[in-house]
C-alpha positions in Angstrom: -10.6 92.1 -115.1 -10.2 89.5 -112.2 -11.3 91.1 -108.9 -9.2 92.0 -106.3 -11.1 89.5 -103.5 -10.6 86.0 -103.9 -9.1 86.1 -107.4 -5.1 85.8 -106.0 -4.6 82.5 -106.7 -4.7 78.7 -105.0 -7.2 77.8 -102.9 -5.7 75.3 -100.7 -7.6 73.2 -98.0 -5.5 71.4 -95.2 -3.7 68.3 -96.8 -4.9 65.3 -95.7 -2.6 62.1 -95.4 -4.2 58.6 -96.8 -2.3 55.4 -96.1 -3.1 52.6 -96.9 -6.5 51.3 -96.5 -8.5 54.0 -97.8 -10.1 54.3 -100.9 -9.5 56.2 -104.1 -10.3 60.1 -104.2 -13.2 61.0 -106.2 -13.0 63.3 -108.9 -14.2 66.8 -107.9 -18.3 67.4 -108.6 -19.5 69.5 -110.7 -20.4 72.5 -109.4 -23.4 75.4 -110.9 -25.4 76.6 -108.9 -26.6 80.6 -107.7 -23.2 81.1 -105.9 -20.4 79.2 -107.8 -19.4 77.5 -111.0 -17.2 75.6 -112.3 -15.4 75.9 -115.3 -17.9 76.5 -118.8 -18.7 79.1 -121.0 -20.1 82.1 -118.3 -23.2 84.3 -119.5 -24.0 87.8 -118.1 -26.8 85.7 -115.7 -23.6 84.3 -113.6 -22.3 88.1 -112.8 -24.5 88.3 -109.8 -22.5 90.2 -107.2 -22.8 94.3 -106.5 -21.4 97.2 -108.6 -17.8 98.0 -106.8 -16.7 101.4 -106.6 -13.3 101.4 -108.1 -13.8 98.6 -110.6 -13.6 98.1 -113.9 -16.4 98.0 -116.2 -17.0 94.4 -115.3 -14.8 91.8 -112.8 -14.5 88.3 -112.3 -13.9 86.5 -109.4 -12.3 82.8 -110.2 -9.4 80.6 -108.1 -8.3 77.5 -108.5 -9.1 75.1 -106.0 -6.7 71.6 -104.6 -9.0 70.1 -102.7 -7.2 67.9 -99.6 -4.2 65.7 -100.7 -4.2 62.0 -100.0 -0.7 60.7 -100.1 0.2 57.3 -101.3 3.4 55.4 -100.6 4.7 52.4 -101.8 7.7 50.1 -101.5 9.7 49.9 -104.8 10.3 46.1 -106.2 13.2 44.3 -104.9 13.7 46.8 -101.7 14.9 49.7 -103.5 13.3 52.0 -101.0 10.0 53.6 -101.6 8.1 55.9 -103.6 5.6 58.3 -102.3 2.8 60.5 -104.8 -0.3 62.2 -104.6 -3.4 59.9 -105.0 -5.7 61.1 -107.4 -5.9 65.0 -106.5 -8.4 67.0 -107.2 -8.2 70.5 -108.7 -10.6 72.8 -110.4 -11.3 76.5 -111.5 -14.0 78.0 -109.8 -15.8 81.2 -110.1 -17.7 83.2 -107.4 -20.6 84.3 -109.3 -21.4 86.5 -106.3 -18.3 88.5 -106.1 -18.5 88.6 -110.0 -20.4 91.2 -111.4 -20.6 94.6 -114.1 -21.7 98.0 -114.2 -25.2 99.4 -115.9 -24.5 99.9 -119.6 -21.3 96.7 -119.4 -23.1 93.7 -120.0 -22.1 93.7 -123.5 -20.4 90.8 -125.6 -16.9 92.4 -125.4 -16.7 92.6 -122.3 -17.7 89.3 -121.4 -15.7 87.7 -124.1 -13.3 89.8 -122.0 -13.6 87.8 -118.4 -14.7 84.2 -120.3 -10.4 85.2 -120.8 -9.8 85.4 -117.5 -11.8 82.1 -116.3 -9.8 80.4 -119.3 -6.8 81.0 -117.8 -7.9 80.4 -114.5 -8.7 76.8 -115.7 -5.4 76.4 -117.7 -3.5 76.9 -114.9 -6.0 74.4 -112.5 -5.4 71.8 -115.5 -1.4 72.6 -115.3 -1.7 71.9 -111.5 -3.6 68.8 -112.1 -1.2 67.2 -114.6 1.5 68.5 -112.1 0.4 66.7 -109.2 -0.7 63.4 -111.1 3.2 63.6 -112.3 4.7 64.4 -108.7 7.1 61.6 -107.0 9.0 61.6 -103.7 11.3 58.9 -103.3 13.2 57.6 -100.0 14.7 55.0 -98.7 11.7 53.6 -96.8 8.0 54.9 -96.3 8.4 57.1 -93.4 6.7 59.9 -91.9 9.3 62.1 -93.4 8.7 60.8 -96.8 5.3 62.2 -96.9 6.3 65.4 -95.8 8.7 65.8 -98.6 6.4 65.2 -100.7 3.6 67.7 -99.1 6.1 69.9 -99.3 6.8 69.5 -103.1 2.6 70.2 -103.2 3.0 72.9 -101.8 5.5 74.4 -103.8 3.6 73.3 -107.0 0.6 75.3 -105.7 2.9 78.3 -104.8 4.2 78.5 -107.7 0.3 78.0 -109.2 -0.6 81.2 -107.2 2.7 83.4 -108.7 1.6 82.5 -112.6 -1.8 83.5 -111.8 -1.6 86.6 -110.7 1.1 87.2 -113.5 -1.1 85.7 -116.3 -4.4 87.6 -115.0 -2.0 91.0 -114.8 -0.4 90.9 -117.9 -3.4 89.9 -119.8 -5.4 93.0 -118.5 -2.3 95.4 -118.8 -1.8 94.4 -122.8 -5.7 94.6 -123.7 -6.2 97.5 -121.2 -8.8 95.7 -119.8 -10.4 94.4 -122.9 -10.6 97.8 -124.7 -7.6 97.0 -127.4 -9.0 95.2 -129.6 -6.1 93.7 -131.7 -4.5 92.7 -128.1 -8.3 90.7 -127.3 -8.0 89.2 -130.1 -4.2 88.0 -129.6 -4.6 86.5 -126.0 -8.2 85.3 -127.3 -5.9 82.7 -129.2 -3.4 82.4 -127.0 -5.7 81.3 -124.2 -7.0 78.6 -126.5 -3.7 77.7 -127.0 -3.3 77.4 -123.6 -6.3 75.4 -122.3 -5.2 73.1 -125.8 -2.0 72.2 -124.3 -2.9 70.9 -121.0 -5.5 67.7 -120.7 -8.6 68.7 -118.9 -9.1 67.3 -115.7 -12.7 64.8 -114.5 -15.5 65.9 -113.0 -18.2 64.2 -112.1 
């Protein structure tokens, strides 16, 4: 199962404003260290936090993170007003490897095959984001202050609506496997969540 802390959804930092001027974003860094990772195939050794009274056999904690959002504008050709989008965003799955953890006797391959689920759709739906925001437009008739706040606003609506599917996604998934303990249901959103993380492109990290 996902846990109950940081595991409802988007992560996101104050959006930053970029125009003109300023370079590229980077593409968000790797991250794998004792406290967080990045998207990857988890082992037992990254379920580091305490046993939770209340949870499950074993938890998860994962988000999706949208890092800052640098807006660009531009004038369209020939004066037909402008166009305004986000430059390069950056948007990742990330797990908490100390607010992840299991209790004695859980560390077995079911179970973890169980949350690897759970971070796979964590980053289907950081990849979905992604593609979202690389696709996003605002147009207006010139580049004004109220053109990059329409189109902050459109963000944030993408990322609201991010933080609704994961919480249904993560739900439904553990209340159709009962937490991982029907099998024929694992096996079902097993492909399913490949099917997922198939359809959408991954996103760069460096």
């Amino acid at each position: 199962m996902t846990a109950n802390r940081l595991s409802v959804g988007v992560l996101l930092g104050c959006m930053a404003l970029s125009l003109g001027g300023a370079g590229a974003s980077a593409a968000a860094t790797r991250v794998d260290h004792e406290a967080e990772t990045t998207y990857r195939k988890l082992t037992w050794d990254d379920f580091r936090g305490p046993v939770i009274n209340g949870q499950q056999v074993a938890w998860v904690s994962a988000v999706v993170v949208l890092e800052p959002v640098r807006v660009e504008m531009k004038l369209k050709e020939g004066g037909g007003g402008a166009v305004a989008r986000v430059r390069n965003p950056s948007v990742y799955a990330l797990m908490n490897k100390l607010e992840s953890g299991a209790r004695p006797g859980g560390r077995d391959d079911r179970n973890l095959a169980h949350e690897q689920i759970h971070f796979d759709l964590t980053e289907y739906l950081a990849r979905r984001l992604s593609r979202q925001l690389r696709e996003l437009t605002v147009e207006g008739p010139t580049a004004t202050e109220e053109l990059q706040r329409n189109l902050l606003v459109a963000v944030e609506k993408l990322n609201n609506e991010a933080q609704v599917d994961y919480l249904k996604l993560q739900r439904q998934y553990d209340g159709e496997t009962a937490h991982g303990t029907k099998a024929s249901a694992q096996k079902k959103w097993a492909r399913q969540a490949a099917e997922l993380l198939a359809s959408e492109e991954p996103y760069e990290l460096k």
